[in-house]
Each structure stands twice: as structure tokens, then as C-alpha cells.
SEKOLKOL-435017 format. One record per residue: residue in one letter; z, x, y of N, C-alpha, C, O in turn; residue number from 1. Coordinates in pm, 1 decimal. Atoms other than C-alpha are relative to their C-alpha. Example, Ala and Ser with C-alpha at 12.3 -4.5 7.8 and 13.67 -1.06 7.14 Angstrom:
REM residues 2
+---+----------+----------+----------+----------+----------+----------+----------+----------+----------+----------+----------+----------+-----+
: r :       nZ :       nX :       nY :      caZ :      caX :      caY :       cZ :       cX :       cY :       oZ :       oX :       oY :   k :
+---+----------+----------+----------+----------+----------+----------+----------+----------+----------+----------+----------+----------+-----+
: A :      0.0 :     89.0 :   -119.0 :    780.0 :   1230.0 :   -450.0 :      0.0 :     90.0 :    120.0 :     66.5 :    193.6 :    118.1 :   1 :
: S :     -6.0 :    -82.0 :   -119.0 :    714.0 :   1367.0 :   -106.0 :     73.0 :    -77.0 :    109.0 :     89.9 :    -26.1 :    219.8 :   2 :
+---+----------+----------+----------+----------+----------+----------+----------+----------+----------+----------+----------+----------+-----+
//
This chain:
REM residues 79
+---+----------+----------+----------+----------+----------+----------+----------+----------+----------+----------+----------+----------+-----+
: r :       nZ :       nX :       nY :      caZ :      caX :      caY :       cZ :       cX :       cY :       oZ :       oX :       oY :   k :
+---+----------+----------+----------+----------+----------+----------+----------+----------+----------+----------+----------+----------+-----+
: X :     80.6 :     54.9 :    107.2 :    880.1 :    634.6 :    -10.7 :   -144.5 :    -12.1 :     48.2 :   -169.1 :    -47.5 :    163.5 :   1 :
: X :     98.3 :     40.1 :    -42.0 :    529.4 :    615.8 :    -21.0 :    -77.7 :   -146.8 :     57.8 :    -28.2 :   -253.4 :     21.0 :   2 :
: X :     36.6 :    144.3 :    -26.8 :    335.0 :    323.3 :    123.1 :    -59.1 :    -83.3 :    -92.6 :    -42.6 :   -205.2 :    -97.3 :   3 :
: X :     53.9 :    105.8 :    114.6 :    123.5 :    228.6 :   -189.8 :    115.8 :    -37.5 :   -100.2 :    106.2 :   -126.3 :   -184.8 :   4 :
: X :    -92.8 :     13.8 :    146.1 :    458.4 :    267.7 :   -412.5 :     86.0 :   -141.9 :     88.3 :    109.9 :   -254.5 :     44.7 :   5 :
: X :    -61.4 :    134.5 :    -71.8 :    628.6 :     35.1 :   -152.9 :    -85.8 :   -101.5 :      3.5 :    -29.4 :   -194.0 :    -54.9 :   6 :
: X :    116.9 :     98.2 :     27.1 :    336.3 :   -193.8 :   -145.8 :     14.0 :    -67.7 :   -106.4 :     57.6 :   -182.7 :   -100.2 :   7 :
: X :    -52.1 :     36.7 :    161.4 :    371.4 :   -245.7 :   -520.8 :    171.8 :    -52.1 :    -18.9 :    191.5 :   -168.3 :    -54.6 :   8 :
: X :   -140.5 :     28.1 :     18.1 :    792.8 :   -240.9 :   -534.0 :     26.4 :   -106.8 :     33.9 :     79.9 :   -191.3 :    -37.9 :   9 :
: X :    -20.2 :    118.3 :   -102.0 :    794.1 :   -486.1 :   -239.5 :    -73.3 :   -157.2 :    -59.4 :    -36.3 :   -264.1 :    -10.7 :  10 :
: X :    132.9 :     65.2 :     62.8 :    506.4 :   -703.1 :   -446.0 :    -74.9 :    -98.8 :    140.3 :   -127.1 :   -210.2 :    145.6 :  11 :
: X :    134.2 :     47.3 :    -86.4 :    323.6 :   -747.6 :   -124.0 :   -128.3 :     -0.1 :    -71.6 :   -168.0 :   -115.3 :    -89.0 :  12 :
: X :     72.5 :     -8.3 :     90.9 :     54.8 :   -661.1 :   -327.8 :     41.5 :     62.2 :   -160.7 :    121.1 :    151.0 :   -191.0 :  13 :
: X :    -33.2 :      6.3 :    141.7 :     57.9 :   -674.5 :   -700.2 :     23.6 :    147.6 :   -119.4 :    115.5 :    163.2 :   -199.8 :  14 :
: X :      8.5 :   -115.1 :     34.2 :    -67.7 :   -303.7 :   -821.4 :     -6.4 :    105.6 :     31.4 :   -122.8 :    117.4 :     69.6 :  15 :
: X :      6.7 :   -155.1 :   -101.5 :    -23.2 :     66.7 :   -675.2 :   -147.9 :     -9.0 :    -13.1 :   -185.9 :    -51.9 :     95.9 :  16 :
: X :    146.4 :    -77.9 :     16.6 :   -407.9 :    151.7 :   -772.6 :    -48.8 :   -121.3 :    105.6 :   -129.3 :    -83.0 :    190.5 :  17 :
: X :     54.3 :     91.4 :   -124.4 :   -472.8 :   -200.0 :   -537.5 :     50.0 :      1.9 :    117.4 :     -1.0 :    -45.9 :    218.7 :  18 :
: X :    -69.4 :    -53.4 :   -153.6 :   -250.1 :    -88.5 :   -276.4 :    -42.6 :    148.0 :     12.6 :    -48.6 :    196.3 :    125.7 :  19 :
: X :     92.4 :    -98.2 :    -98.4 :   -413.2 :    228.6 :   -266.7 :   -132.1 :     28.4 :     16.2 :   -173.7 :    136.3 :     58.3 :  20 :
: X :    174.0 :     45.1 :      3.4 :   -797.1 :    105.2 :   -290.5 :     16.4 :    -46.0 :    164.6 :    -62.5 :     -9.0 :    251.5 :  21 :
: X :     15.2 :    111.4 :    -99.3 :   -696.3 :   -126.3 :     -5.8 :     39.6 :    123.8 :    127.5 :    -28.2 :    142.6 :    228.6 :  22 :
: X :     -8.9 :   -121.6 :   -146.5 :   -518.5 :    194.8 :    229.9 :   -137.5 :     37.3 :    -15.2 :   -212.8 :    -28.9 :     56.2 :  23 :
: X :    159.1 :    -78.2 :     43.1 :   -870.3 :    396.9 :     99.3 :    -56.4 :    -81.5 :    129.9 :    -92.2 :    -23.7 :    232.5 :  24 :
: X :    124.6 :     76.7 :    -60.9 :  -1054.5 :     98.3 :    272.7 :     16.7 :    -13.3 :    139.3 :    -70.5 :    -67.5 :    207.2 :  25 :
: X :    -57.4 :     26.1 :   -118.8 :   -852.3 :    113.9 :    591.1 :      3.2 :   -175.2 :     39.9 :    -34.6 :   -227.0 :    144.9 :  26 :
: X :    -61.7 :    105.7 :    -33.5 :   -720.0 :   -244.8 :    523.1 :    169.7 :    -44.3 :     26.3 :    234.2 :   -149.1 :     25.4 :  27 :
: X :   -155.3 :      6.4 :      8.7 :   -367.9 :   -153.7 :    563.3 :     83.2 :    107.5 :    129.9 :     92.1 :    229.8 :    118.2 :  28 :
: X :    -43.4 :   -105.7 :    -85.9 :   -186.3 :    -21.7 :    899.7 :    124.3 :     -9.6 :    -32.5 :    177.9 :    -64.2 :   -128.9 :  29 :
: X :   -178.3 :    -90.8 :    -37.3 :    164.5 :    125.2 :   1005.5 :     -1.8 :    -27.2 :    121.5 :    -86.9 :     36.2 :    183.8 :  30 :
: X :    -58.8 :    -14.9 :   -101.4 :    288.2 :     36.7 :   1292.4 :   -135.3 :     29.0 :    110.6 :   -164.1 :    132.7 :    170.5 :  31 :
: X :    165.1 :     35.7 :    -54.7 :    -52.0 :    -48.7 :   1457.7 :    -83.3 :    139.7 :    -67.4 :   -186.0 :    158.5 :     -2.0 :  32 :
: X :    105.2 :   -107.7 :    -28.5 :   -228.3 :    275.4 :   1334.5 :    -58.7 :    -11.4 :   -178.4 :     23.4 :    -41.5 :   -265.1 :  33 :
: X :    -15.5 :      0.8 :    169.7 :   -428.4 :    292.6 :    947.2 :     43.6 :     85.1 :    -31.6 :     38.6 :    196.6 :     20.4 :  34 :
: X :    -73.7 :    -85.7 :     96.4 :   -239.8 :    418.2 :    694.2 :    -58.3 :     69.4 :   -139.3 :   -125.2 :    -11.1 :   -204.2 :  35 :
: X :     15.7 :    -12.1 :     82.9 :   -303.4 :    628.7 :    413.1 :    102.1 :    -41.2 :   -109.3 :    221.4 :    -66.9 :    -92.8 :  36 :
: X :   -119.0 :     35.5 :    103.4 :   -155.9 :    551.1 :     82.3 :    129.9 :     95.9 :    -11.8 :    236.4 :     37.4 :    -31.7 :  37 :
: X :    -78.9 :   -101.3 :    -28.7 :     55.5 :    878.7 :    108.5 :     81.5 :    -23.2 :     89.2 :    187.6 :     34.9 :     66.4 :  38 :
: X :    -62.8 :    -28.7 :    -76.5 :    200.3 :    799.4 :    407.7 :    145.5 :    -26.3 :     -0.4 :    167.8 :   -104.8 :    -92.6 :  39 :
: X :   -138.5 :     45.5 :     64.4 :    596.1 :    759.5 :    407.1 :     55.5 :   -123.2 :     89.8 :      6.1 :   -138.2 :    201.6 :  40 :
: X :     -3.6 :    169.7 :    -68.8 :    725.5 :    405.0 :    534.2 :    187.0 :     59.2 :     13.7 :    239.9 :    157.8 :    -37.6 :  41 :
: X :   -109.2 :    -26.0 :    -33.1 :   1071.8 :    399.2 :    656.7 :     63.1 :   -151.5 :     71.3 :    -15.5 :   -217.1 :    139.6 :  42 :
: X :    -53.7 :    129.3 :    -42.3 :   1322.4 :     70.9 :    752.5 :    -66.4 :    -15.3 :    149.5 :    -84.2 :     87.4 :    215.1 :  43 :
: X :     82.3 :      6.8 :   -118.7 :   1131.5 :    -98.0 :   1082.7 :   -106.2 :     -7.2 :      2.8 :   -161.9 :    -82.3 :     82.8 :  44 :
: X :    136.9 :    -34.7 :     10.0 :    825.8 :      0.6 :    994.0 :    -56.7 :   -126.5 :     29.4 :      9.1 :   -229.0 :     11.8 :  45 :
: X :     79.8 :    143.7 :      5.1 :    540.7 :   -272.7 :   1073.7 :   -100.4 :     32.4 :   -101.6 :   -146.5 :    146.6 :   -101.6 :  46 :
: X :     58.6 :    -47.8 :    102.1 :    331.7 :   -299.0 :    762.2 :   -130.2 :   -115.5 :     67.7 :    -83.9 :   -204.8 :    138.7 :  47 :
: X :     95.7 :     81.2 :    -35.1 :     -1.8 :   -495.7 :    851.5 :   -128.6 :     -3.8 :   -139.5 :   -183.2 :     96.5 :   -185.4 :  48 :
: X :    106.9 :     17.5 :    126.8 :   -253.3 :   -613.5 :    555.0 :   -100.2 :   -106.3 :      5.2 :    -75.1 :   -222.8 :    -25.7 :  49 :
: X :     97.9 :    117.7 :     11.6 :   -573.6 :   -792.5 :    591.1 :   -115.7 :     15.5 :   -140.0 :   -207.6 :     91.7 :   -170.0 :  50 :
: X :     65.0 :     87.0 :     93.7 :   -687.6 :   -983.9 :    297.4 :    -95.9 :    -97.1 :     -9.2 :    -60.3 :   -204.1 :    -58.8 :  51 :
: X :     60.5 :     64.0 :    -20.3 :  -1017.4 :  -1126.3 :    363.7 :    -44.5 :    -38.3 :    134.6 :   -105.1 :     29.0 :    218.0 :  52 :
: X :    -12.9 :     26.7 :   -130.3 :  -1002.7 :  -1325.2 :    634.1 :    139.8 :    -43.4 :     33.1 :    146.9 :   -110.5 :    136.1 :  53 :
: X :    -89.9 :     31.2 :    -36.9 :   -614.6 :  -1368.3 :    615.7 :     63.6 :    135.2 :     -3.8 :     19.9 :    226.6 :    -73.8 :  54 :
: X :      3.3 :   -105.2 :    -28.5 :   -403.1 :  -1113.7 :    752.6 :    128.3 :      2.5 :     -4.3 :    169.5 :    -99.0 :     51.8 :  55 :
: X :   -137.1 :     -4.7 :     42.4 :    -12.1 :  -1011.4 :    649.8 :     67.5 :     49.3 :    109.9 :    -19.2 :     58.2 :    196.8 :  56 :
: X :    -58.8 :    -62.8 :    -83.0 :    210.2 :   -865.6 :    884.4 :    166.9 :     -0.1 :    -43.3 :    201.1 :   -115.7 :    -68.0 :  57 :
: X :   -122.5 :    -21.4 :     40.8 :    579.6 :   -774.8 :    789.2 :     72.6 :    108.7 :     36.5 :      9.6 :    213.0 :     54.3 :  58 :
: X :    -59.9 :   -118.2 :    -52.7 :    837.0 :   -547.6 :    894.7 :    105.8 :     67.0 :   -112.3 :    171.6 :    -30.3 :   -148.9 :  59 :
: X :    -36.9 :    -25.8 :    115.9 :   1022.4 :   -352.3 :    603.1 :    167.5 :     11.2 :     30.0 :    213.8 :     88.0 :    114.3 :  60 :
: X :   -165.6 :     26.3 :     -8.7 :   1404.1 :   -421.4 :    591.7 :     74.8 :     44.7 :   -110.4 :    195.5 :     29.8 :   -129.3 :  61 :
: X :    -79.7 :    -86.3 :    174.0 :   1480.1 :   -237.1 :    240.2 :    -50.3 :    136.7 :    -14.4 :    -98.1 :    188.3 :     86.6 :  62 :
: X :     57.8 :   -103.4 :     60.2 :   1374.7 :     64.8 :     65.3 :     81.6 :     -8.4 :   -125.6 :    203.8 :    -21.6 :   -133.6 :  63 :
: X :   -104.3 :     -0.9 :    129.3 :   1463.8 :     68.0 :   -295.8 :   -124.9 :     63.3 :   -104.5 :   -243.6 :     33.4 :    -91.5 :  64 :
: X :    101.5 :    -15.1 :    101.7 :   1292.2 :    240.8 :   -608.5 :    -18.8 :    -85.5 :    -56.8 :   -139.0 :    -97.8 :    -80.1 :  65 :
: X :     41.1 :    107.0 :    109.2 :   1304.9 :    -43.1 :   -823.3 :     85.1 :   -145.1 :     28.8 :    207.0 :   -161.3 :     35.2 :  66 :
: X :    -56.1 :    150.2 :    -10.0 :   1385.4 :   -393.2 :   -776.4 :    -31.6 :    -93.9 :   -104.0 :   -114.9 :    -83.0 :   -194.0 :  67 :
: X :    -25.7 :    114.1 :    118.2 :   1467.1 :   -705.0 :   -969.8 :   -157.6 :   -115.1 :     56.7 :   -170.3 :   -127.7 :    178.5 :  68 :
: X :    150.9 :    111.9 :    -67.8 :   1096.2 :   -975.5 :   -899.9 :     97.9 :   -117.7 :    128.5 :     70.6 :   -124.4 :    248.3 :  69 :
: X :    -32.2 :     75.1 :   -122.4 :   1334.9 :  -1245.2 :   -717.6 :     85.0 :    107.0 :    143.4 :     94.2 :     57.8 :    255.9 :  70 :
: X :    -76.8 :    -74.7 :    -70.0 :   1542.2 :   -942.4 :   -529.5 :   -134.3 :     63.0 :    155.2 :   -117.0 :    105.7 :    269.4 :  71 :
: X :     89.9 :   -125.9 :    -84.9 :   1175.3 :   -787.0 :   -389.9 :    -26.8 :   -107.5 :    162.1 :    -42.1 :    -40.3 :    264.1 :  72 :
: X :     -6.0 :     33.8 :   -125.3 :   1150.8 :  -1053.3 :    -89.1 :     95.7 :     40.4 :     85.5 :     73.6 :     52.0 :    206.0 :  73 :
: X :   -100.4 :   -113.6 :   -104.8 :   1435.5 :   -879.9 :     58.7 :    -24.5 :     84.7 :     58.9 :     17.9 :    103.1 :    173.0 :  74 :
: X :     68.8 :   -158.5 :    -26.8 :   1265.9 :   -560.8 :     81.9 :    -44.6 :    -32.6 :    157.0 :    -20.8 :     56.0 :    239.1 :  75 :
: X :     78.9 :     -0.4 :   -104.6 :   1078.1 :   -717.2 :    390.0 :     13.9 :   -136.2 :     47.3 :     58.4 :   -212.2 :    -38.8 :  76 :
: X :     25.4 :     86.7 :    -78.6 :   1037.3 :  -1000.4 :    645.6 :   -152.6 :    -40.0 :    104.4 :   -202.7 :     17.9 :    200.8 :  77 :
: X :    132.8 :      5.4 :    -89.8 :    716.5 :  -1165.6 :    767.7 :     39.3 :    -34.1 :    158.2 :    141.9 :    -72.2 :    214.5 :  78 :
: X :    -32.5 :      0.1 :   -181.2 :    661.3 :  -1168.1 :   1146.7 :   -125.5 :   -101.6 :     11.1 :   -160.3 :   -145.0 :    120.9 :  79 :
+---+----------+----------+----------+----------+----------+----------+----------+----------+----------+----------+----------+----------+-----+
//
């Protein structure tokens, strides 16, 4: 799956077009390195997102096309 569509599914962030403004801006790595929105994410993965001056970090424990809103914290675990 892509990383902005997982971005969105997961509702780490809210909208694909803001999850892929935010890869664009190189505010979003993989597994320490930036990511483009394209790139493909896979279970393990470390997802890293800085928002400002606060900064996300999570490791992805799902993959799913579509999830239920209370089901999408599953998708992932903060570290």
C-alpha cells in the first residue's frame, strides 16, 4: 500500500492530499529515511511525522484497504 493511502486509512493524518503535501515537504520518514508519498509501507515499518514542533512516531501493525474509524488504531502502535 502506498504511504499517503496508509496515512489517510490509518487516520494518522486526516486527508491523502495532506499526507501527500506533508511527504512533498519531507515531513514524513520510513524507517529513518524521507519518504515519498508513493512509497510502499509494509507491517514493521517505522512511520515518523513531524507536526510543527511535535513529532509522531509509530510502527505499522496492520495493512488493510478500508477500515471501520474505531478499528483504524489497530492499524498501528505509537513508540
Amino acid at each position: 500500500m502506498r504511504l499517503d493511502k496508509y496515512l489517510k486509512v490509518s487516520r494518522l493524518i486526516k486527508r491523502r492530499t495532506i499526507a501527500n503535501e506533508a511527504c512533498d515537504a519531507g515531513r514524513v520518514s520510513l524507517n529513518g529515511k524521507p519518504a515519498k508519498a508513493g512509497t510502499e509501507v509494509k507491517v514493521g515499518d517505522i512511520i515518523e511525522i513531524s507536526f510543527g514542533d511535535r513529532n509522531v512516531r509509530a510502527e505499522i501493525t496492520k495493512i488493510a484497504g478500508t477500515v471501520k474509524k474505531d478499528e483504524a488504531s489497530e492499524m498501528f502502535r505509537y513508540l
